[in-house]
KENU-326074 format. One record per residue: residue number from 1; residue in three letters; z, x, y of N, C-alpha, C in turn. Coordinates in steps of 0.02 Angstrom, whole numbers, plus 50000, padded with zeros to 5 digits. Layout:
residues N
SITE, NUM, ALA, Z, X, Y, Z, X, Y, Z, X, Y
...
END
This chain:
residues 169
SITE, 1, UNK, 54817, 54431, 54189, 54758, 54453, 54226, 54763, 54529, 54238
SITE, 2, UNK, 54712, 54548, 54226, 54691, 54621, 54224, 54703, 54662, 54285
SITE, 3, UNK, 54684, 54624, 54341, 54672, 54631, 54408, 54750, 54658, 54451
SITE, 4, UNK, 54771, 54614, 54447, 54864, 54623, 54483, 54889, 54684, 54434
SITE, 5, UNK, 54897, 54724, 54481, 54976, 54796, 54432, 55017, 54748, 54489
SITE, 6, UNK, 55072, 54779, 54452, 55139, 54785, 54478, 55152, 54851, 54467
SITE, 7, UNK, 55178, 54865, 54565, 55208, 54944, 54555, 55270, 54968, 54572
SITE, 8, UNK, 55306, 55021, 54559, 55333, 55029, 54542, 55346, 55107, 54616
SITE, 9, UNK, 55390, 55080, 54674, 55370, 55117, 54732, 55438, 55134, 54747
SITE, 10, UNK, 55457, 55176, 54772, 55515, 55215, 54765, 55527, 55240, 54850
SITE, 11, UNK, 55576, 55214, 54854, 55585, 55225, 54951, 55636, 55302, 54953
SITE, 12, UNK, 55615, 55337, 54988, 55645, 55430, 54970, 55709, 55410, 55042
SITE, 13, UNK, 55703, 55377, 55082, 55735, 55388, 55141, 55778, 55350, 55181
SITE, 14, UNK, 55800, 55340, 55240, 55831, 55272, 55259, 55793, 55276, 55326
SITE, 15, UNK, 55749, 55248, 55322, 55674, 55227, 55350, 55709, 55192, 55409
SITE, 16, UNK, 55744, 55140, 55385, 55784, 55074, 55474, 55798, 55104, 55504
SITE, 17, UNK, 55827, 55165, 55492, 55880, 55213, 55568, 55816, 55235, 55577
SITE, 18, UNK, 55771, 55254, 55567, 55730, 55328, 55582, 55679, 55288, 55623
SITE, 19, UNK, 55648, 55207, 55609, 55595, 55179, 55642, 55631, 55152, 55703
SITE, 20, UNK, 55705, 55139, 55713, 55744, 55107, 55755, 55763, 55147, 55814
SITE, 21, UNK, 55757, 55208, 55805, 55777, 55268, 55855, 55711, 55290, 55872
SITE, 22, UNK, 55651, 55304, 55812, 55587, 55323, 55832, 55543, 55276, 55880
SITE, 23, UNK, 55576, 55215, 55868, 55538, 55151, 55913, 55573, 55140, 55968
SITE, 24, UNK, 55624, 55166, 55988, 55676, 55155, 56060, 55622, 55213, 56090
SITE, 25, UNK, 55645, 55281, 56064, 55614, 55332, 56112, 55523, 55329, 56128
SITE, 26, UNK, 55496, 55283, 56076, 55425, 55261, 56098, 55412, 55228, 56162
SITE, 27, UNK, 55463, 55158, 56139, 55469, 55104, 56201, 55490, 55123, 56261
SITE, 28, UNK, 55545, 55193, 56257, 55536, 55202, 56318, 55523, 55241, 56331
SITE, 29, UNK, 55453, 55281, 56342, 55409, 55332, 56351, 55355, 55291, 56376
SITE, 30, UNK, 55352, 55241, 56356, 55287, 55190, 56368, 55301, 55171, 56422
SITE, 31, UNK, 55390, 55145, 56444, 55391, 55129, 56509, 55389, 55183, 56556
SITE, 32, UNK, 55409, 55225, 56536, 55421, 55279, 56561, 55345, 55309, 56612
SITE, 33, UNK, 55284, 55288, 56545, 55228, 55298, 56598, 55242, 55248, 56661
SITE, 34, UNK, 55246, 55173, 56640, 55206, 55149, 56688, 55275, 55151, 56756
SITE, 35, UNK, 55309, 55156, 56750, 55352, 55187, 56802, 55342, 55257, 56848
SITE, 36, UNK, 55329, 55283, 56798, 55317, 55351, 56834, 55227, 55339, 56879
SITE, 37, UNK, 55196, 55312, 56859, 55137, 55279, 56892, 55162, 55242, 56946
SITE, 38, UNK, 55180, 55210, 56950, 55208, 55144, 56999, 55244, 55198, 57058
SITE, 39, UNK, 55300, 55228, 57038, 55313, 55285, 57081, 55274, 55322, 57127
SITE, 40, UNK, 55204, 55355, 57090, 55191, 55393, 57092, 55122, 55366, 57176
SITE, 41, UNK, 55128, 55310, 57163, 55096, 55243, 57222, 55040, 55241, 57181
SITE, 42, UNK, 55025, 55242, 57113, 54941, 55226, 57088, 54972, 55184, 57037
SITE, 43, UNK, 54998, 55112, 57035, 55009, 55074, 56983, 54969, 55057, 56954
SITE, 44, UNK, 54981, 55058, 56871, 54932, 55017, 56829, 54914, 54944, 56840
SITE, 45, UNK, 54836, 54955, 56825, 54810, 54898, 56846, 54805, 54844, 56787
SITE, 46, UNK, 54831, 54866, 56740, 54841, 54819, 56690, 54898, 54821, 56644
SITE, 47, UNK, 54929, 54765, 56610, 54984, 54791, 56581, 54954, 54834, 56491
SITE, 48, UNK, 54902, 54834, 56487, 54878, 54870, 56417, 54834, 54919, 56473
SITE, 49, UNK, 54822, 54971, 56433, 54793, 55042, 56447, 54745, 55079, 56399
SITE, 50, UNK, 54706, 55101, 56413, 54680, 55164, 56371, 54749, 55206, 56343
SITE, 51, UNK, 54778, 55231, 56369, 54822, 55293, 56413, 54881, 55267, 56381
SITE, 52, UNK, 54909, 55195, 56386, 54963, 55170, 56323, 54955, 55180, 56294
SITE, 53, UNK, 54898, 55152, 56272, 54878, 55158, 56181, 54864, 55230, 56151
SITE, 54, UNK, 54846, 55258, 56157, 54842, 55340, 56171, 54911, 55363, 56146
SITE, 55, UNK, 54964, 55360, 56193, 55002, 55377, 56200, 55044, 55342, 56130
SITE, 56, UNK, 55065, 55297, 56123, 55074, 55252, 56057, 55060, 55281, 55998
SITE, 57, UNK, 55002, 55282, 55975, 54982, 55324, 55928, 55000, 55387, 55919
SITE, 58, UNK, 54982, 55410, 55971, 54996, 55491, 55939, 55061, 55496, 55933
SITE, 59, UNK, 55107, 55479, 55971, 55182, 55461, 55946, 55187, 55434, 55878
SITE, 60, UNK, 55164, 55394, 55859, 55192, 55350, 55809, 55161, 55409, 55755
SITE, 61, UNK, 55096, 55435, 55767, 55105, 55478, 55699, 55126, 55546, 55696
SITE, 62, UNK, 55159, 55558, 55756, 55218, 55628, 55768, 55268, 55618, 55729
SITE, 63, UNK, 55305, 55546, 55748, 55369, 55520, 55731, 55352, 55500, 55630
SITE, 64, UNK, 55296, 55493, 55628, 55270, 55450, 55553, 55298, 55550, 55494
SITE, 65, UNK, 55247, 55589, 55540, 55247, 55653, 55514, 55342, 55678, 55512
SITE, 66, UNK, 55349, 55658, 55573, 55423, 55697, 55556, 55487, 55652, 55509
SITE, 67, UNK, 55455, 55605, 55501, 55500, 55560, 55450, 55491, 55584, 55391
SITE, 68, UNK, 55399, 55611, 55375, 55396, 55644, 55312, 55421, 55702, 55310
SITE, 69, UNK, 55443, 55738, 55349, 55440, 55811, 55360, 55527, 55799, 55347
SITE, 70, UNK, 55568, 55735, 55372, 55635, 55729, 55349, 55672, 55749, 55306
SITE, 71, UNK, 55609, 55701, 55253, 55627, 55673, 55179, 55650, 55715, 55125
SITE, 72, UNK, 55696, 55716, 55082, 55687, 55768, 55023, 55630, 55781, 54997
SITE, 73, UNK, 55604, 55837, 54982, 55554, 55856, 54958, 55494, 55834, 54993
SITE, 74, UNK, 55486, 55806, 55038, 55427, 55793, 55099, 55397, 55746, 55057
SITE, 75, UNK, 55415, 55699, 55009, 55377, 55626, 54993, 55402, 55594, 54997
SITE, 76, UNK, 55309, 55539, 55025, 55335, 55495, 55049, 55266, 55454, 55030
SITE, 77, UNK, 55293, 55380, 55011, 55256, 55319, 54990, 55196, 55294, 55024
SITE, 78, UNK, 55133, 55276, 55028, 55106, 55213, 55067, 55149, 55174, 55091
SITE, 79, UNK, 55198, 55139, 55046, 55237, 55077, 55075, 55295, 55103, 55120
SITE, 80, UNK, 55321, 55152, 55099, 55386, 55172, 55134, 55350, 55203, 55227
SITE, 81, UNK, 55282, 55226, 55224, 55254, 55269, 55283, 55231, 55216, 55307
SITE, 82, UNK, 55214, 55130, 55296, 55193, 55080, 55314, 55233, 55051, 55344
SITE, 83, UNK, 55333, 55046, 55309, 55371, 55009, 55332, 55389, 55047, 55387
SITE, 84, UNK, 55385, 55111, 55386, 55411, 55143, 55447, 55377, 55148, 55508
SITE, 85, UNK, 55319, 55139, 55502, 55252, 55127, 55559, 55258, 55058, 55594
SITE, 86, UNK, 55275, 55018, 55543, 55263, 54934, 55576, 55332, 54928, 55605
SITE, 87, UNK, 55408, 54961, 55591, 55453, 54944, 55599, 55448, 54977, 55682
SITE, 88, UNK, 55425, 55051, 55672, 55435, 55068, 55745, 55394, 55038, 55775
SITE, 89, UNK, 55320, 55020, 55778, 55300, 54964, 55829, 55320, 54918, 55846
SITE, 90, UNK, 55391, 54897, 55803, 55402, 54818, 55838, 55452, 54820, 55865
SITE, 91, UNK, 55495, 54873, 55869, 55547, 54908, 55896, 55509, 54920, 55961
SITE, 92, UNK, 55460, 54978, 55963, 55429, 54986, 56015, 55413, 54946, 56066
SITE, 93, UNK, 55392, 54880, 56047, 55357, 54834, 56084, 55386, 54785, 56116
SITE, 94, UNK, 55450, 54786, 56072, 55513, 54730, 56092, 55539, 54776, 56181
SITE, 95, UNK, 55564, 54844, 56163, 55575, 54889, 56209, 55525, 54886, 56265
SITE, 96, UNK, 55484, 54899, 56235, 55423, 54894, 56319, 55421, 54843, 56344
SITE, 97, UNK, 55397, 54793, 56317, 55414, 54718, 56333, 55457, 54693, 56391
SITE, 98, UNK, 55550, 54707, 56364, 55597, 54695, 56403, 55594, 54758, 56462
SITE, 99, UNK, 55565, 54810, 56455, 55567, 54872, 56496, 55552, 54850, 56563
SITE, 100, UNK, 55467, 54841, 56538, 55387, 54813, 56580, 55432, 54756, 56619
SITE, 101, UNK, 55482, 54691, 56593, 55473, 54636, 56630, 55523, 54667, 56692
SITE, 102, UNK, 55575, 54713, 56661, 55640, 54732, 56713, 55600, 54778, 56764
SITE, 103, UNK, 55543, 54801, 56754, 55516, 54852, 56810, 55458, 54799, 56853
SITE, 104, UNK, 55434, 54752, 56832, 55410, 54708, 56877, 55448, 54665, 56886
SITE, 105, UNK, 55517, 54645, 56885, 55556, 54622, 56906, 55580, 54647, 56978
SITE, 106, UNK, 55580, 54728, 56984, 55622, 54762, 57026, 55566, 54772, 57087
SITE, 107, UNK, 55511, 54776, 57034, 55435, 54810, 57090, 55380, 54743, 57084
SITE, 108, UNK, 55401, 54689, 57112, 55350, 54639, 57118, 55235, 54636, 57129
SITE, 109, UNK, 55256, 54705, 57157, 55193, 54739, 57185, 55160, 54739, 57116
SITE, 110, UNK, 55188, 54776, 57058, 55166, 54774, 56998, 55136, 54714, 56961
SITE, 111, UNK, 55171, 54671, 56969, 55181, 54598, 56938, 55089, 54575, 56976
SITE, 112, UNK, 55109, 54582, 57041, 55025, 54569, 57082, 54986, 54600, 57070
SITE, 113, UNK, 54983, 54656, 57063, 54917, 54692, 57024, 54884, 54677, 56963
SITE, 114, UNK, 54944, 54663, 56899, 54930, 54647, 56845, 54880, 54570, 56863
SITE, 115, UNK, 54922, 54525, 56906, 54887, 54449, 56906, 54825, 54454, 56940
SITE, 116, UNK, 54808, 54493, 57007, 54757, 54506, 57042, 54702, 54547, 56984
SITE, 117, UNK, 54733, 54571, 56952, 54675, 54629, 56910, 54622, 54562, 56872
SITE, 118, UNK, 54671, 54516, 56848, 54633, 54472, 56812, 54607, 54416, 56849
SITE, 119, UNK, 54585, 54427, 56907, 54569, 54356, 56943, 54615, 54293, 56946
SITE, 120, UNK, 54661, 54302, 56941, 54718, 54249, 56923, 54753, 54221, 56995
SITE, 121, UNK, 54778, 54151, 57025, 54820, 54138, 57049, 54891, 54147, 57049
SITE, 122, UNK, 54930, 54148, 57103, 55002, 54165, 57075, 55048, 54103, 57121
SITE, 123, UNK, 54996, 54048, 57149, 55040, 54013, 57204, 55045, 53935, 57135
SITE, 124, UNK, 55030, 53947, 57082, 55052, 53892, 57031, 55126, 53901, 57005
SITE, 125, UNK, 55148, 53970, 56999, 55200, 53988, 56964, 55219, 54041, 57011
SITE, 126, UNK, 55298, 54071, 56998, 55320, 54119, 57036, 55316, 54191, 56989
SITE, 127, UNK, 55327, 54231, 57033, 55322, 54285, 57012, 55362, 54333, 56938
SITE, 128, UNK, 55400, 54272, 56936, 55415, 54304, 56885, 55423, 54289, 56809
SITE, 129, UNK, 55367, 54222, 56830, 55332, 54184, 56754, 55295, 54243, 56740
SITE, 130, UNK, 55262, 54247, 56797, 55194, 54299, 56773, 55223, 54371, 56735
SITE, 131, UNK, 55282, 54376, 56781, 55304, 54463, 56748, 55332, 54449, 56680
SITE, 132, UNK, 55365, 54378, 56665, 55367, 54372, 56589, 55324, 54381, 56554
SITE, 133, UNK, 55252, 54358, 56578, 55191, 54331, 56535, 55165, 54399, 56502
SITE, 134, UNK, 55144, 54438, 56572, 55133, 54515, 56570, 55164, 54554, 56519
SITE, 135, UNK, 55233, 54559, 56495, 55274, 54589, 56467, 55277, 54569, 56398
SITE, 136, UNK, 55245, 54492, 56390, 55234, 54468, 56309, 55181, 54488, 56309
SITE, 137, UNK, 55115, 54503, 56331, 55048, 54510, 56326, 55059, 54576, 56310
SITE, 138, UNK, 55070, 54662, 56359, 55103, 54724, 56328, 55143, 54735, 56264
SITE, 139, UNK, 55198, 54696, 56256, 55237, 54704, 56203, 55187, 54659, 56124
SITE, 140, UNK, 55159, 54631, 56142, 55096, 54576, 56057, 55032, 54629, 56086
SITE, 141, UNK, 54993, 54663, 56122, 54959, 54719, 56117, 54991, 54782, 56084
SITE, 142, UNK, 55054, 54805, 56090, 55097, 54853, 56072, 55102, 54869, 56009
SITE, 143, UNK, 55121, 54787, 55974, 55143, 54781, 55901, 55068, 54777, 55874
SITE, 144, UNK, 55025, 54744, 55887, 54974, 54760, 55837, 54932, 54827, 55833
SITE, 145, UNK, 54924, 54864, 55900, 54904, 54917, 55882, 54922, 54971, 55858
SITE, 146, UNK, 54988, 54959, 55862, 55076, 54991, 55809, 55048, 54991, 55766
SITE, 147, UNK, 55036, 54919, 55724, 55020, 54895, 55647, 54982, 54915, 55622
SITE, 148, UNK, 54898, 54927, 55647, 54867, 54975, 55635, 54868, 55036, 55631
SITE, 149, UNK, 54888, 55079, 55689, 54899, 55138, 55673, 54961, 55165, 55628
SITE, 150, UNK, 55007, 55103, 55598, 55056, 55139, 55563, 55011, 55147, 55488
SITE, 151, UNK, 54955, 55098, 55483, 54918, 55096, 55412, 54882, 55133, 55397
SITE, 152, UNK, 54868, 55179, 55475, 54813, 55233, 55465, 54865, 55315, 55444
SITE, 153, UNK, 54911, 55294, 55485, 54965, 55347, 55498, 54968, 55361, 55415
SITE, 154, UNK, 54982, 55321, 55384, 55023, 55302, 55320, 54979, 55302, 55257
SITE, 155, UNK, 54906, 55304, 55285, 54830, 55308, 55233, 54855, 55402, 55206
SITE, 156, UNK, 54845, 55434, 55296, 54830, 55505, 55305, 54896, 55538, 55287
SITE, 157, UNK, 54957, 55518, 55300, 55032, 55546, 55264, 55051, 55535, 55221
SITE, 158, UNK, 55041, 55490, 55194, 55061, 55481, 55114, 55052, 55534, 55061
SITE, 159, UNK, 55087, 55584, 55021, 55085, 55610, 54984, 55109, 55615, 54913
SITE, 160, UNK, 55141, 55553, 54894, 55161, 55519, 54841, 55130, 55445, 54818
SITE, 161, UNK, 55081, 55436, 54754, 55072, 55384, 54740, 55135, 55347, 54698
SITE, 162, UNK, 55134, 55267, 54691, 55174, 55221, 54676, 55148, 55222, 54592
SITE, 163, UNK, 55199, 55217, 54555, 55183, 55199, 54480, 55170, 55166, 54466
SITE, 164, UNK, 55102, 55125, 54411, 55079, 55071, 54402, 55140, 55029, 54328
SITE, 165, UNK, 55165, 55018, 54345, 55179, 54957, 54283, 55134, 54922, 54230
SITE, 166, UNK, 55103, 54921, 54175, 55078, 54877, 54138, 55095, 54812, 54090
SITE, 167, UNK, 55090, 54759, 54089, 55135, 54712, 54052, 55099, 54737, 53965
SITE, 168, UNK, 55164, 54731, 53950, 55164, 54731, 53864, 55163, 54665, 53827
SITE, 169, UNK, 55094, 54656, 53801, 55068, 54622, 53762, 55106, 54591, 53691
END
């Protein structure tokens, strides 16, 4: 079939260390907001944000740019600027995740805002179902809007195309 290439994509870098350290210092910058909020006595009223997500992105394609900016000769793949986008979101999200549950763990006040924001009861479960729940809901918001923006990241940085393969007849 005409349709399917097989290509032929060439990874310039060692992408695991670089999305694994770029996704720690994400995850915790992210907590880092909502801590410094919570501190600050104006806690977030939700565990997703404008202002996260914001923040997420433009990171991820700081960190996307300086991976290219790493590389020998500054190329770098669709696939290789894809694996490094999706890897640090899930790095990221795992991090915020466990961050988010240990800071409404410590600051319960948080945990009530998040449940009050949504019209929610909290006398079914204790407080710290909910701060689990909260912290999977942040961290699966985290990773998919990671996922996207690593594909956009990775549309706009890519400066090396992949070689097409053709089968011989």
């Amino acid at each position: 079939m005409g349709i399917f290439h097989r290509y032929n994509s060439t990874i310039h870098g060692n992408y695991r260390s670089a999305y694994l350290r770029s996704g720690l210092l994400t995850g915790l910058l992210l907590a880092a907001y909502v801590l410094v909020r919570l501190l600050m006595g104006s806690p977030m009223e939700s565990p997703t944000s404008l202002v996260v997500d914001a923040i997420l992105l433009v990171v991820l394609f700081l960190f996307a740019a300086w991976y290219r900016n790493s590389l020998p000769e500054k190329k770098i793949t669709l696939k290789e600027a894809l694996l490094f986008g999706i890897g640090l979101s899930l790095v990221a999200a795992v991090v915020y995740g466990v961050l988010l549950f240990v800071i409404q763990v410590t600051a319960p006040q948080q945990t009530q805002l998040f449940t009050n924001s949504y019209q929610l009861s909290t006398t079914n479960y204790p407080l710290q179902y909910w701060a689990a729940w909260w912290a999977v809901v942040a961290a699966a918001g985290v990773l998919l809007l990671g996922a996207f923006g690593s594909f956009v990241a990775a549309v706009v940085l890519r400066n090396e195309k992949s070689e097409i393969k053709h089968k011989q007849q």
